[in-house]
Jmol script that loads the backbone (N, CA, C; Angstrom):
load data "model"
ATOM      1  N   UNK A   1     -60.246 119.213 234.180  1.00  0.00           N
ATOM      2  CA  UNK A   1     -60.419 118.708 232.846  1.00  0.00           C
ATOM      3  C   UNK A   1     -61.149 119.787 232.065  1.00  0.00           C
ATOM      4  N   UNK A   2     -60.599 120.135 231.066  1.00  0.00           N
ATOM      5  CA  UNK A   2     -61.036 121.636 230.396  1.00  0.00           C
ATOM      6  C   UNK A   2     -62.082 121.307 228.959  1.00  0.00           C
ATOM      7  N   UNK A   3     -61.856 119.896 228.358  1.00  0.00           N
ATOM      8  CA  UNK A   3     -62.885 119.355 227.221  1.00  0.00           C
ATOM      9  C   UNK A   3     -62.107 118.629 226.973  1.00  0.00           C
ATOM     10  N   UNK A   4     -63.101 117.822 225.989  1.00  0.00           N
ATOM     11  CA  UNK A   4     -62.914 116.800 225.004  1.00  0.00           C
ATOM     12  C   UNK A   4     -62.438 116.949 223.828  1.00  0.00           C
ATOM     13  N   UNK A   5     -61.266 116.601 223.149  1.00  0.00           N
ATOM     14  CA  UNK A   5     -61.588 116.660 221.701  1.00  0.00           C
ATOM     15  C   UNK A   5     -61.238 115.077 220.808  1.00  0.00           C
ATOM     16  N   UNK A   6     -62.233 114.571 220.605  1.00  0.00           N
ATOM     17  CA  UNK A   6     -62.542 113.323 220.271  1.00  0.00           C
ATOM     18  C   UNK A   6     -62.481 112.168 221.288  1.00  0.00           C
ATOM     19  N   UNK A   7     -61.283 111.514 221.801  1.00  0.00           N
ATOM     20  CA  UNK A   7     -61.139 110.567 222.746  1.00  0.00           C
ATOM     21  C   UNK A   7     -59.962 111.565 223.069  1.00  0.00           C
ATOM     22  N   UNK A   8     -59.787 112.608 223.620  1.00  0.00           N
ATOM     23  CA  UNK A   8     -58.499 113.155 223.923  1.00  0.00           C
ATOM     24  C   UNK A   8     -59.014 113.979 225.051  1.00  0.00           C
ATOM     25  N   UNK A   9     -58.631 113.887 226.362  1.00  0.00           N
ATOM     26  CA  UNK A   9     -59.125 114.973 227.203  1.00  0.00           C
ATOM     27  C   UNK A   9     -58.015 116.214 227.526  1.00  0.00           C
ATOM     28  N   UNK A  10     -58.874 117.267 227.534  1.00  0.00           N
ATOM     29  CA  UNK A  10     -57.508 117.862 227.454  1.00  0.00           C
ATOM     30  C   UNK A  10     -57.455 118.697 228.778  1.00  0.00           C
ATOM     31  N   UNK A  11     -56.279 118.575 229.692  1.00  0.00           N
ATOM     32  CA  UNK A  11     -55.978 118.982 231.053  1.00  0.00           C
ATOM     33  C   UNK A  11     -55.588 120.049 231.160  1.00  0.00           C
ATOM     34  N   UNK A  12     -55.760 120.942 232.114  1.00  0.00           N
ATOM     35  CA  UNK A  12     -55.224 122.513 232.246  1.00  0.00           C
ATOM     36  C   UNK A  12     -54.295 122.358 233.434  1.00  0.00           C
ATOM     37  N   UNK A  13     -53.175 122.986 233.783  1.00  0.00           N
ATOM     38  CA  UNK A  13     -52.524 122.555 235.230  1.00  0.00           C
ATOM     39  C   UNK A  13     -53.277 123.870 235.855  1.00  0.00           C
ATOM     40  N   UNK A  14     -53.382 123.489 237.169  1.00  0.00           N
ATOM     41  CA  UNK A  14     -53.736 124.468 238.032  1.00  0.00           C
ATOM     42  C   UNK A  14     -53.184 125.762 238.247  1.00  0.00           C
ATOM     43  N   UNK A  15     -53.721 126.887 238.327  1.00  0.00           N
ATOM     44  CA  UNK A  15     -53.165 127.844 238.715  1.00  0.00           C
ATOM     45  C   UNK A  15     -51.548 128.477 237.406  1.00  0.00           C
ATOM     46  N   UNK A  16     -51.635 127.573 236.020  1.00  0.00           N
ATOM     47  CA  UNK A  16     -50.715 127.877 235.355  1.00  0.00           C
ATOM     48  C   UNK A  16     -52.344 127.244 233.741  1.00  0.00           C
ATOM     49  N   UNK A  17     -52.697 127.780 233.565  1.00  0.00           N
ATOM     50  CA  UNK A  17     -53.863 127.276 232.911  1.00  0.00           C
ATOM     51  C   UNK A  17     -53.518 127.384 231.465  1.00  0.00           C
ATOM     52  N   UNK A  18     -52.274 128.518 230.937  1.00  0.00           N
ATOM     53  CA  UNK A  18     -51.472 127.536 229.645  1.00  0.00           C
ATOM     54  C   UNK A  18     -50.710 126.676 228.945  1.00  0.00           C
ATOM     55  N   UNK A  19     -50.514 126.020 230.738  1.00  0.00           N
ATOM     56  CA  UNK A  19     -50.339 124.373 230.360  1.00  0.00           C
ATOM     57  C   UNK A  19     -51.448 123.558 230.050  1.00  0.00           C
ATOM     58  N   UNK A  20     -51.066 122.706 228.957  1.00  0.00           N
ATOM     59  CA  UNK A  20     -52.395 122.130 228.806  1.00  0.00           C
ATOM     60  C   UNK A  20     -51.452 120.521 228.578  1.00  0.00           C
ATOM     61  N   UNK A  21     -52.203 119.463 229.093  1.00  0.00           N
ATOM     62  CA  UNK A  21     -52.145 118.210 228.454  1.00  0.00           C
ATOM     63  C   UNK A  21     -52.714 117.258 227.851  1.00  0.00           C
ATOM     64  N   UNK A  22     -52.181 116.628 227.055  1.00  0.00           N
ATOM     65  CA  UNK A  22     -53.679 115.643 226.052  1.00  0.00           C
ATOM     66  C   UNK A  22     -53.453 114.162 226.600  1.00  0.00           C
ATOM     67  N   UNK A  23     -54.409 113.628 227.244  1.00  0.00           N
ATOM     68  CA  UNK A  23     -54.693 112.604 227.814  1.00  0.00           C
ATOM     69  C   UNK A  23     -56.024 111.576 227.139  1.00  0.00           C
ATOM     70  N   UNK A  24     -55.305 110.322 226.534  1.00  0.00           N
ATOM     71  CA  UNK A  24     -56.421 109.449 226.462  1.00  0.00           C
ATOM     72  C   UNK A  24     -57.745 109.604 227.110  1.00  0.00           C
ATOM     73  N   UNK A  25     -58.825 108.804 226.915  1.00  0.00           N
ATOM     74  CA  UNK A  25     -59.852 108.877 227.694  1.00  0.00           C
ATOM     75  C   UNK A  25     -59.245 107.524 228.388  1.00  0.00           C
ATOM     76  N   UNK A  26     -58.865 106.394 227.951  1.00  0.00           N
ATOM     77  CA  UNK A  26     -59.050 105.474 228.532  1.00  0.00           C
ATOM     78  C   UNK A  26     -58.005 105.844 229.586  1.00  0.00           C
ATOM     79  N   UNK A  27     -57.212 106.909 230.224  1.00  0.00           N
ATOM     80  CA  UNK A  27     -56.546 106.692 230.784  1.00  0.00           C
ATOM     81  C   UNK A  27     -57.043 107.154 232.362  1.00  0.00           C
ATOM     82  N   UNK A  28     -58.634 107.466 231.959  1.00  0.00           N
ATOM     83  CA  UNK A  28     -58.962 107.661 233.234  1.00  0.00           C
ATOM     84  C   UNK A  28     -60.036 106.691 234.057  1.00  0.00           C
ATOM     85  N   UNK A  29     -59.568 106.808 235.537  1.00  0.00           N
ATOM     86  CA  UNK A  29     -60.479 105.831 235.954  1.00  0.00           C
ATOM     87  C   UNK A  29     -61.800 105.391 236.166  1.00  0.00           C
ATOM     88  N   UNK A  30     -62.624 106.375 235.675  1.00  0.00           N
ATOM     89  CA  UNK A  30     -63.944 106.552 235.947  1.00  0.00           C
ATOM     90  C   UNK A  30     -64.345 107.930 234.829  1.00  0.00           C
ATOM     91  N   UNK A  31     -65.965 108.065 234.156  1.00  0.00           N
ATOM     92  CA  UNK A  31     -66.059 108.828 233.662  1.00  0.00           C
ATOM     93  C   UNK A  31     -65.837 110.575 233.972  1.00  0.00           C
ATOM     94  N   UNK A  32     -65.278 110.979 233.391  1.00  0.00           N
ATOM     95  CA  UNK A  32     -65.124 112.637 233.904  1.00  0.00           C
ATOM     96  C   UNK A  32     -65.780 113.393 232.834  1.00  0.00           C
ATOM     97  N   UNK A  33     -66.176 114.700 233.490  1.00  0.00           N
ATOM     98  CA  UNK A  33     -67.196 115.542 232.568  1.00  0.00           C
ATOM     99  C   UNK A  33     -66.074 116.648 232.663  1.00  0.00           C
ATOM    100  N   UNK A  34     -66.242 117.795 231.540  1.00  0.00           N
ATOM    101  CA  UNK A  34     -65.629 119.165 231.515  1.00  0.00           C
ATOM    102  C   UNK A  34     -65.899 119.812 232.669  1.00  0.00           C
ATOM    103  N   UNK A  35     -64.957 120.420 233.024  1.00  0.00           N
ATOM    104  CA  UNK A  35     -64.922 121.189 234.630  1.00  0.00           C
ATOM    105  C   UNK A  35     -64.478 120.007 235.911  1.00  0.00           C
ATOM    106  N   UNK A  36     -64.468 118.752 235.694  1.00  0.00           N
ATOM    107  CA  UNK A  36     -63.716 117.821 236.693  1.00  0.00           C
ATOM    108  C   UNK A  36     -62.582 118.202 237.078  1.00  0.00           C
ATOM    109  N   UNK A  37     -62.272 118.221 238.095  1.00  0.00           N
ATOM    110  CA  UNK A  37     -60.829 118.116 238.963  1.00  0.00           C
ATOM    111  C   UNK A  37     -60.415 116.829 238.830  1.00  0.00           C
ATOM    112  N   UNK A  38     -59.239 116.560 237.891  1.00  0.00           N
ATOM    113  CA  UNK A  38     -58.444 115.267 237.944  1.00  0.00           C
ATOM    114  C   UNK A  38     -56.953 115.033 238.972  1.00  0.00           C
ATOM    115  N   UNK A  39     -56.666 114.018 239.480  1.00  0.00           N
ATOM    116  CA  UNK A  39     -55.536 113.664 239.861  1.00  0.00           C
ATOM    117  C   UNK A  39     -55.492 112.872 239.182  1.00  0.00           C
ATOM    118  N   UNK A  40     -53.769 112.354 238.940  1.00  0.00           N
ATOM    119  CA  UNK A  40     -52.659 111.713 238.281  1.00  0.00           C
ATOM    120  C   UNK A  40     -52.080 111.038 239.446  1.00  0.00           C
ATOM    121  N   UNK A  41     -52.400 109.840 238.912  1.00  0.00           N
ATOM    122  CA  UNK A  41     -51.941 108.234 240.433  1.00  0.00           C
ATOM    123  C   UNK A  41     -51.393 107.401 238.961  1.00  0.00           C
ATOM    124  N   UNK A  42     -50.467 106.594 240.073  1.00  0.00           N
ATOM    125  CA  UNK A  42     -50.205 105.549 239.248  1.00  0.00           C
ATOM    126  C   UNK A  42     -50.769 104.150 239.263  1.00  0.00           C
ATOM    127  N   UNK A  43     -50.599 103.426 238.957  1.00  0.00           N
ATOM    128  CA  UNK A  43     -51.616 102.262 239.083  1.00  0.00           C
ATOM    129  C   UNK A  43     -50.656 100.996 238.256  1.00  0.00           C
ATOM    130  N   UNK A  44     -49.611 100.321 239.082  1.00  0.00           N
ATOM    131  CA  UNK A  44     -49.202  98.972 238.309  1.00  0.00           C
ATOM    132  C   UNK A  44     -47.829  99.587 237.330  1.00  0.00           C
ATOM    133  N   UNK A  45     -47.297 100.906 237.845  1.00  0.00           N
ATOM    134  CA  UNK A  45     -46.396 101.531 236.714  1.00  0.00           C
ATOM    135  C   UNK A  45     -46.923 102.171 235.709  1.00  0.00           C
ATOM    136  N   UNK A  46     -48.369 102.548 235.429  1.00  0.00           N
ATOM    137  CA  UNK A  46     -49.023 103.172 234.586  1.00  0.00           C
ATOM    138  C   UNK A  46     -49.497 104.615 235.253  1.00  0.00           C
ATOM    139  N   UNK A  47     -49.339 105.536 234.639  1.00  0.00           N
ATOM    140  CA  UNK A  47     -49.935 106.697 235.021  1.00  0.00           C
ATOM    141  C   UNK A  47     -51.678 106.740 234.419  1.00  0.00           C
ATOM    142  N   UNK A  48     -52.776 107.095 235.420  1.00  0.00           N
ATOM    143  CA  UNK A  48     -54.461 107.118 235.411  1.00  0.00           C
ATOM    144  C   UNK A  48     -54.119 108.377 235.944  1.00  0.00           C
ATOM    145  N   UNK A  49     -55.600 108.740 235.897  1.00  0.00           N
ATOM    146  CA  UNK A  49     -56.716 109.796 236.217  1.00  0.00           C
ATOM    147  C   UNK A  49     -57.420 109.489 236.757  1.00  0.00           C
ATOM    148  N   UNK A  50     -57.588 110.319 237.914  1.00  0.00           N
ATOM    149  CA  UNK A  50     -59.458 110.070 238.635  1.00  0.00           C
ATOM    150  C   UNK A  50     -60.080 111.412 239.239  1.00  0.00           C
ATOM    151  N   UNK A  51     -60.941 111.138 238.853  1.00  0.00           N
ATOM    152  CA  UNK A  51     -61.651 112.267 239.076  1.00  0.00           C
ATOM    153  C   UNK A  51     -61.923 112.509 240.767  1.00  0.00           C
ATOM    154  N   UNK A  52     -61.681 113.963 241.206  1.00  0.00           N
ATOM    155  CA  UNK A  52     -62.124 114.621 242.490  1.00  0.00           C
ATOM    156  C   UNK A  52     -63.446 115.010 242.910  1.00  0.00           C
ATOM    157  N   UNK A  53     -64.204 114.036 242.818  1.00  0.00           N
ATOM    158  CA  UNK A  53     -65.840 114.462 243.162  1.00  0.00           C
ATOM    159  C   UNK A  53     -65.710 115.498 244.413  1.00  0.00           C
ATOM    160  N   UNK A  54     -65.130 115.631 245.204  1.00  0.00           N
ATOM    161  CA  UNK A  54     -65.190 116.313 246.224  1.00  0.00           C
ATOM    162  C   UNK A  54     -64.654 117.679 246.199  1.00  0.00           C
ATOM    163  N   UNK A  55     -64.084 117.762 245.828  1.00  0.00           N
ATOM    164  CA  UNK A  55     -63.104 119.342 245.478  1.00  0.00           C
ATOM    165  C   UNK A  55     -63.783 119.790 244.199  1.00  0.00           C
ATOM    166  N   UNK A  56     -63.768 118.602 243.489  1.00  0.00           N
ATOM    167  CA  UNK A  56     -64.780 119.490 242.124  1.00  0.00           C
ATOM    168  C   UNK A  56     -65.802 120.465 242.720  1.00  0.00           C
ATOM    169  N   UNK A  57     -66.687 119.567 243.477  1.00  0.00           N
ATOM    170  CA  UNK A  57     -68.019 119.843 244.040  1.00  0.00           C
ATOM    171  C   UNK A  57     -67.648 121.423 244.926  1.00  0.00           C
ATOM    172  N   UNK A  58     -66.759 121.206 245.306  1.00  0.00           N
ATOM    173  CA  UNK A  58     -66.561 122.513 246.007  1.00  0.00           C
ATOM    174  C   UNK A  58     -66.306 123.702 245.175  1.00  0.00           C
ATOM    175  N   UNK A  59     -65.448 123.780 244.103  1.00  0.00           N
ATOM    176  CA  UNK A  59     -65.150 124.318 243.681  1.00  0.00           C
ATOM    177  C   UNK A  59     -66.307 124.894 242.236  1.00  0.00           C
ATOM    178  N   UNK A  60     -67.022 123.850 241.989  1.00  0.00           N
ATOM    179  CA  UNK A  60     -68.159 124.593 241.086  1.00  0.00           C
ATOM    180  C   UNK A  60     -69.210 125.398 242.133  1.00  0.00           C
ATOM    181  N   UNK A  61     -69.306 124.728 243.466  1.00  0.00           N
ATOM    182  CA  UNK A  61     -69.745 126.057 244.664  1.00  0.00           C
ATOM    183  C   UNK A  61     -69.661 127.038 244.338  1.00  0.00           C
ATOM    184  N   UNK A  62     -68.400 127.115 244.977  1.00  0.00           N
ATOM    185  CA  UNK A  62     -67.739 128.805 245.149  1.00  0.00           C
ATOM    186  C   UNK A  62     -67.859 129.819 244.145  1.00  0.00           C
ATOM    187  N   UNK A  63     -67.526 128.580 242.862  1.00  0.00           N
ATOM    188  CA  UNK A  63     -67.679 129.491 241.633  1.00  0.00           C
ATOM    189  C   UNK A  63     -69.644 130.153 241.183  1.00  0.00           C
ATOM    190  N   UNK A  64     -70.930 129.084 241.990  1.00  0.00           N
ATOM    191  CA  UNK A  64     -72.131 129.647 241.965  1.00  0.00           C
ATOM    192  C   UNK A  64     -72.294 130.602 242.842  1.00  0.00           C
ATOM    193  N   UNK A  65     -71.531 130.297 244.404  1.00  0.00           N
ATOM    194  CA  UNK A  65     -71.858 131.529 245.198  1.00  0.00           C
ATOM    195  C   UNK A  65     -70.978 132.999 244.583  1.00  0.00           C
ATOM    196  N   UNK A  66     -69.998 132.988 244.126  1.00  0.00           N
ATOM    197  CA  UNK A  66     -69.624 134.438 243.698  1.00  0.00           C
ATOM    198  C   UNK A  66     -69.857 135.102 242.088  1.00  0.00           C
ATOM    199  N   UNK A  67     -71.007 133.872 241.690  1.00  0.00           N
ATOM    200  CA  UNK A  67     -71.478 134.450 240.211  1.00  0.00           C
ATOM    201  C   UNK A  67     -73.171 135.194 240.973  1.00  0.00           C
ATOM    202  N   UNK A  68     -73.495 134.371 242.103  1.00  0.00           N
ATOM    203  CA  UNK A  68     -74.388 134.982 242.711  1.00  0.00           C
ATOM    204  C   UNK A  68     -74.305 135.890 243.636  1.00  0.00           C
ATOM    205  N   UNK A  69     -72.997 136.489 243.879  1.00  0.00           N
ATOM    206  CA  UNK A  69     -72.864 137.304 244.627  1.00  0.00           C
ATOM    207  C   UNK A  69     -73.229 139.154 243.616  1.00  0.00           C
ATOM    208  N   UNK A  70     -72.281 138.151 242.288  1.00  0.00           N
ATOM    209  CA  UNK A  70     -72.070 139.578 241.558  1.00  0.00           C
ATOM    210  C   UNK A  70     -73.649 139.767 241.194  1.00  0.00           C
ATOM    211  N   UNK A  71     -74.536 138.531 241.182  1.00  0.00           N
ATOM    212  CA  UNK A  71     -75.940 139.155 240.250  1.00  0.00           C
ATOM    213  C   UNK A  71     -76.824 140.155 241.085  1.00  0.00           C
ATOM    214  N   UNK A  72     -76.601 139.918 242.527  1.00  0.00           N
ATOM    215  CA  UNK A  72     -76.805 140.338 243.429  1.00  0.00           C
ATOM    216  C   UNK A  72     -76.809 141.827 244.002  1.00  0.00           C
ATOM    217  N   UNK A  73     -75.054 142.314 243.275  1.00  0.00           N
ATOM    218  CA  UNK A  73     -74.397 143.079 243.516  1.00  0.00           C
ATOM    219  C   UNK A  73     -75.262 144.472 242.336  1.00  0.00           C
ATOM    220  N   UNK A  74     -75.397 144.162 241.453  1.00  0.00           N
ATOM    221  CA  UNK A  74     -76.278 144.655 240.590  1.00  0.00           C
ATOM    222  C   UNK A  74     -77.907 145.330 240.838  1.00  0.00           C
ATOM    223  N   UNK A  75     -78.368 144.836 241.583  1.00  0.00           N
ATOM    224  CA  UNK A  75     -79.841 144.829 241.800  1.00  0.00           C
ATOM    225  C   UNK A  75     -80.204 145.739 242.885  1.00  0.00           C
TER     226      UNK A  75
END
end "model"
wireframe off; spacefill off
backbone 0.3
color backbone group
């Protein structure tokens, strides 16, 4: 999930990041913050969102250990 703009979240696809899609808020299942990892489930014939606490979590990791690698790399 790349931001907000008003009630509109707006999605990046992976690994192709000038795709972008505009998604309700209400269409997700739980609150998501900028930088969330979303999946797309269906639910009753409706397409939702839910957020990846787990892969997020990993992935804002990796991204502290190799911003701390480079500060590192410097010194």
């Amino acid at each position: 999930m790349d931001r907000f703009e008003g009630d509109i979240a707006v999605l990046l696809k992976k690994g192709e990041e000038s795709v972008q899609k505009n998604v309700p808020r209400e269409h997700f299942t739980e609150n998501v913050s900028e930088g969330d990892i979303v999946q797309e489930i269906t639910i009753d014939s409706t397409v939702a969102y839910r957020p990846l606490k787990q892969e997020t979590q990993k992935r804002k990791q990796k991204a502290e250990d190799l911003l701390n690698k480079i500060k590192n790399k410097k010194n």
